[in-house]
C-alpha positions as CSV (number, residue, x, y, z in Angstrom):
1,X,-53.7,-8.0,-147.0
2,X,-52.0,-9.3,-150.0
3,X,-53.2,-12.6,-150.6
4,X,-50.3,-14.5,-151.6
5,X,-49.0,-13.2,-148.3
6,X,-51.9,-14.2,-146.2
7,X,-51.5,-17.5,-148.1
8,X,-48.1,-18.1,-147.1
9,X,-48.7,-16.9,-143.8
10,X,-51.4,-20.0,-143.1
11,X,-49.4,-22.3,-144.9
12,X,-46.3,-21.6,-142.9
13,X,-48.7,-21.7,-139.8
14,X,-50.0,-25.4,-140.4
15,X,-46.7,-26.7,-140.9
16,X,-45.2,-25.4,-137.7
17,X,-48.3,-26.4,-135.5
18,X,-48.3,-29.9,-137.4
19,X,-44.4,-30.2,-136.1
20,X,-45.5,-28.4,-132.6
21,X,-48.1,-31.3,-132.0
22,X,-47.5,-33.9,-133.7
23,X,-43.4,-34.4,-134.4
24,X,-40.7,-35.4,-132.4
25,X,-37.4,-35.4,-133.7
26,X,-35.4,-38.7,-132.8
27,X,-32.6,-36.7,-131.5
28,X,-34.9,-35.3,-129.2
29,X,-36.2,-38.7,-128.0
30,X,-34.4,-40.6,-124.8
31,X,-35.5,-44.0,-124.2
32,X,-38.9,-44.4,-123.1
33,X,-40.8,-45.5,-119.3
34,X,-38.4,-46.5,-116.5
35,X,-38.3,-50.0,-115.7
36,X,-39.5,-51.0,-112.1
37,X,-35.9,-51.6,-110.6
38,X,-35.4,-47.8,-111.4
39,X,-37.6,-46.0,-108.8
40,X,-36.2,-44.1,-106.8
41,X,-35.7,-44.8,-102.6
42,X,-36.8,-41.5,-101.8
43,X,-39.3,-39.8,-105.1
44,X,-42.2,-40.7,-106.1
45,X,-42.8,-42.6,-109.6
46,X,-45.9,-41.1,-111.9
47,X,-47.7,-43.5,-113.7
48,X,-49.5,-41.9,-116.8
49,X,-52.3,-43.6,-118.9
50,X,-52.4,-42.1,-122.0
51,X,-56.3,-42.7,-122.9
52,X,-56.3,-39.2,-125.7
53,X,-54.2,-41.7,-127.9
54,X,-51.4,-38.7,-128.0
55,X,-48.3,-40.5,-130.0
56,X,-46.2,-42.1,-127.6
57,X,-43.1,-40.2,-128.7
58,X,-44.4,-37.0,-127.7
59,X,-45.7,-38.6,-124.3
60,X,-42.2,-39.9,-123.8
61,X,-41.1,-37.0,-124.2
62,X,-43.4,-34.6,-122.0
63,X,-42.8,-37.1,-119.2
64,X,-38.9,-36.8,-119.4
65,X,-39.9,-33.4,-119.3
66,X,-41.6,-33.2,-116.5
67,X,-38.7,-35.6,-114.5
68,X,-36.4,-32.5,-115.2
69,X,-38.9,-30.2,-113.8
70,X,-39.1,-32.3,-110.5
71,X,-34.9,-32.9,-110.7
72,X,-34.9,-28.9,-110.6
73,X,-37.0,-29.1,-106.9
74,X,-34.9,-31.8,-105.3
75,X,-37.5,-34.4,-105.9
76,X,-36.7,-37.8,-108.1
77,X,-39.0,-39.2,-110.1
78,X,-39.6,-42.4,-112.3
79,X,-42.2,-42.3,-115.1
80,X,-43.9,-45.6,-115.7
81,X,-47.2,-46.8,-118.1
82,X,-50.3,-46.4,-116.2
83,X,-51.4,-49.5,-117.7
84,X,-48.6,-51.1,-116.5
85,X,-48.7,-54.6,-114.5
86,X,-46.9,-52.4,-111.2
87,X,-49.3,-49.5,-111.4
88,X,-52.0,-51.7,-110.1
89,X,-49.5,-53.3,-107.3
90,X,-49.0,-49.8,-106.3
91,X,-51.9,-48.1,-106.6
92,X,-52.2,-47.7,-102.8
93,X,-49.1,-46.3,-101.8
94,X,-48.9,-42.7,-101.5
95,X,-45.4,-42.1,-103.2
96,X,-47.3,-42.7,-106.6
97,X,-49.4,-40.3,-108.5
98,X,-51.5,-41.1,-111.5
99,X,-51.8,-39.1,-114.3
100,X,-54.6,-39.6,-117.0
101,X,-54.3,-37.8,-120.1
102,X,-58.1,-37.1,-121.4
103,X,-59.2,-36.6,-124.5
104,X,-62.1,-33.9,-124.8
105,X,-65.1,-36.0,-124.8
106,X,-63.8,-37.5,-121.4
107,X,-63.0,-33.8,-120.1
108,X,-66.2,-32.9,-121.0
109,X,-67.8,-35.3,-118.7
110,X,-65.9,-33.9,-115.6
111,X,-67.6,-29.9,-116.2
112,X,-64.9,-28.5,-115.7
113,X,-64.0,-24.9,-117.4
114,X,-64.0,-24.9,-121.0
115,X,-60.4,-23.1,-120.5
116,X,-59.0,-25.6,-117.7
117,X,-55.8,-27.5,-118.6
118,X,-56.0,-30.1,-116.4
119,X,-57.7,-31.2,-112.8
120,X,-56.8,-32.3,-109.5
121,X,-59.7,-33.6,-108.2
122,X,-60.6,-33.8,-104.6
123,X,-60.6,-30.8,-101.8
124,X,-56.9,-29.8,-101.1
125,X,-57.0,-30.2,-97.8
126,X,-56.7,-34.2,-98.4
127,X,-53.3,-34.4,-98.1
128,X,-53.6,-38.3,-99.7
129,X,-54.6,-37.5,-103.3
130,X,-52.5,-39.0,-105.9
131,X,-54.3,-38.7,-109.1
132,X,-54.6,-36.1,-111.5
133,X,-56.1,-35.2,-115.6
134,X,-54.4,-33.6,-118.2
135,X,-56.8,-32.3,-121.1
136,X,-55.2,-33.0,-124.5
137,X,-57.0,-30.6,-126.4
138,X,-56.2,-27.9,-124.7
139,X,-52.8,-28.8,-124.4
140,X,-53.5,-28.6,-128.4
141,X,-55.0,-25.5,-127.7
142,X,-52.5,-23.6,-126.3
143,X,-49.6,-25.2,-129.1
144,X,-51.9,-23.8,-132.0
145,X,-52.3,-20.0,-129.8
146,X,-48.4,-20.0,-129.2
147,X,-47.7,-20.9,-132.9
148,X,-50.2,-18.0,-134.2
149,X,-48.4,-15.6,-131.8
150,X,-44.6,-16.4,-133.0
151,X,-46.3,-16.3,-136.5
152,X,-47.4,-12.5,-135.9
153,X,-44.2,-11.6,-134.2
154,X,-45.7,-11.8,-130.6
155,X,-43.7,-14.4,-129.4
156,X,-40.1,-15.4,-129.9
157,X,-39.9,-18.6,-129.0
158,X,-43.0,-21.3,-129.2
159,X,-42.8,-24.1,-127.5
160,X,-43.8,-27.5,-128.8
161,X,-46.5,-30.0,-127.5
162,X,-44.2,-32.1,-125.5
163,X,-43.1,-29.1,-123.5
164,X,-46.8,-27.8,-122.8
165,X,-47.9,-31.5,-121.9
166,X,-44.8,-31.8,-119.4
167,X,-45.6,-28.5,-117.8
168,X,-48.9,-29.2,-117.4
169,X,-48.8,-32.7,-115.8
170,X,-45.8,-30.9,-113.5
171,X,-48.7,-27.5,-112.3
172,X,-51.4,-30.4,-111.4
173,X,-48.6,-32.7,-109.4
174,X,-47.8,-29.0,-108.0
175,X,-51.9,-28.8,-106.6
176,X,-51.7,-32.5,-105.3
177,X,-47.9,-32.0,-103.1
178,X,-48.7,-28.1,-102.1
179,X,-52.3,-29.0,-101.1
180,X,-53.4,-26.1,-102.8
181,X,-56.5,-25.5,-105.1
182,X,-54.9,-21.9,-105.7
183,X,-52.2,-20.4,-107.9
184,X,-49.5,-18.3,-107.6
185,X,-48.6,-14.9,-109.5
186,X,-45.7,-16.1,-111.4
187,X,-44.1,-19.7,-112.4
188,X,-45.3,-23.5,-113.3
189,X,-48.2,-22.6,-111.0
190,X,-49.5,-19.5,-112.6
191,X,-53.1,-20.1,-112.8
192,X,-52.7,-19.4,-116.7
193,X,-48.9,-18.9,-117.9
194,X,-48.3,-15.4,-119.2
195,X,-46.4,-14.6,-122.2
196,X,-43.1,-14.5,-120.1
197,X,-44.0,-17.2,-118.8
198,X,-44.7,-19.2,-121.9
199,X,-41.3,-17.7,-123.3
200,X,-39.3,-19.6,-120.4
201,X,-41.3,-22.9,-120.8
202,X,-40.0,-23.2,-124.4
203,X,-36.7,-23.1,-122.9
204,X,-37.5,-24.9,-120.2
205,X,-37.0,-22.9,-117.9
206,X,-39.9,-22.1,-116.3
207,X,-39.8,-23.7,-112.4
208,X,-41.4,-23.6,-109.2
209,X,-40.4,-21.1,-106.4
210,X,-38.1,-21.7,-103.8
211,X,-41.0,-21.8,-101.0
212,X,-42.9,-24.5,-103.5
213,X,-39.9,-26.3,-104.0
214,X,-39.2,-26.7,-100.5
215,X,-42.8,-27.7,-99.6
216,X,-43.0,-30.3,-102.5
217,X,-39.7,-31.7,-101.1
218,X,-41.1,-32.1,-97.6
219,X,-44.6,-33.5,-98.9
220,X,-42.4,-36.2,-100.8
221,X,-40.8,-37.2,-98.1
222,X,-43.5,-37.6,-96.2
223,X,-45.6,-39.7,-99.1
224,X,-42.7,-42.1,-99.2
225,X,-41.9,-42.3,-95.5
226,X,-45.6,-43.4,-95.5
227,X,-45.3,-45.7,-98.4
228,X,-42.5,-47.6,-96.2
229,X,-44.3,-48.2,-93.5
């Protein structure tokens, strides 16, 4: 390989994976968490504690994100700090879910799979979970493989962090409201996205099937009939 070439190459590389993890555009920012008065009669509201110190415009971001996804299946949802003052008055109710985003040190305590993304803990036949992880560093992980492959021409589009933290935190809410440890062969719930898969998340299009969209919607409303009572 010509070295100048090669040179350019990893240059070119750490300046797109620098922008991929760690830059948000302002254009590209809406304003941030929900207030309280904004949840929604009949969705749930996610409540995410960001304890991997990910820059809060990128977790803005990811979790507007991920309220599109859940618009897309009929389900409305309201994104609030988990270290908010009303995540602890609604920690019991079941149309909330918690999502803690881990750094590796705290993954690593769970022994999980060195490859897993994120975790719903608990057997999926409890049909009362409501909290899941996200692993940051592999969210990392999987920004720095995507911008390697659009660097050799493999991929076409890469997506950026805030995209893969979205979709991720949207696959483990997909485990806790389809009560379902397993994956499926194509979509958010792939058990690891495929390069057409990765292609659609970049454009956000990647989505749930009909059968798990109409599932989620019926778990919903049965989490916030519950929460009613």
């Amino acid at each position: 390989m010509n070295r100048a070439f090669g040179n350019s190459r990893i240059v070119a590389l750490i300046r797109v994976a620098s922008i991929l993890i760690g830059g948000v555009a302002e254009a590209d920012i809406a304003p941030g968490a929900a207030s309280a008065q904004a949840v929604a009669a009949r969705g749930i509201t996610v409540h995410i504690t960001n304890h991997a110190a990910v820059d809060q415009k990128v977790l803005d971001r990811a979790g507007e994100i991920l309220t599109h996804i859940l618009e897309k299946v009929g389900v409305q949802a309201t994104v609030l700090d988990g270290n908010s003052e009303m995540a602890g008055r609604q920690a019991s109710k079941l149309s909330n879910v918690y999502i803690d985003v881990l750094p590796r040190e705290r993954a690593e305590r769970l022994r999980v799979s060195a490859n897993v993304m994120g975790l719903a803990p608990g057997a999926a036949t409890d049909h009362d979970r409501i909290k899941v992880f996200v692993f940051d560093h592999m969210v990392e992980k999987l920004v720095w493989d995507q911008v390697k492959a659009g660097v050799a021409g493999r991929a076409s589009r890469v997506p950026h962090k805030t995209q893969i933290l979205g979709y991720a935190m949207a696959h483990e809410i997909g485990h806790l409201l389809l009560h379902v440890a397993s994956h499926s062969e194509r979509g958010i719930m792939q058990a690891s996205w495929d390069r057409a898969a990765m292609q659609d998340l970049a454009v956000e299009t990647l989505t749930f099937s009909r059968e798990e969209a109409e599932r989620i919607q019926a778990e919903v409303a049965r989490r916030t009939s519950r929460s009613s009572e």
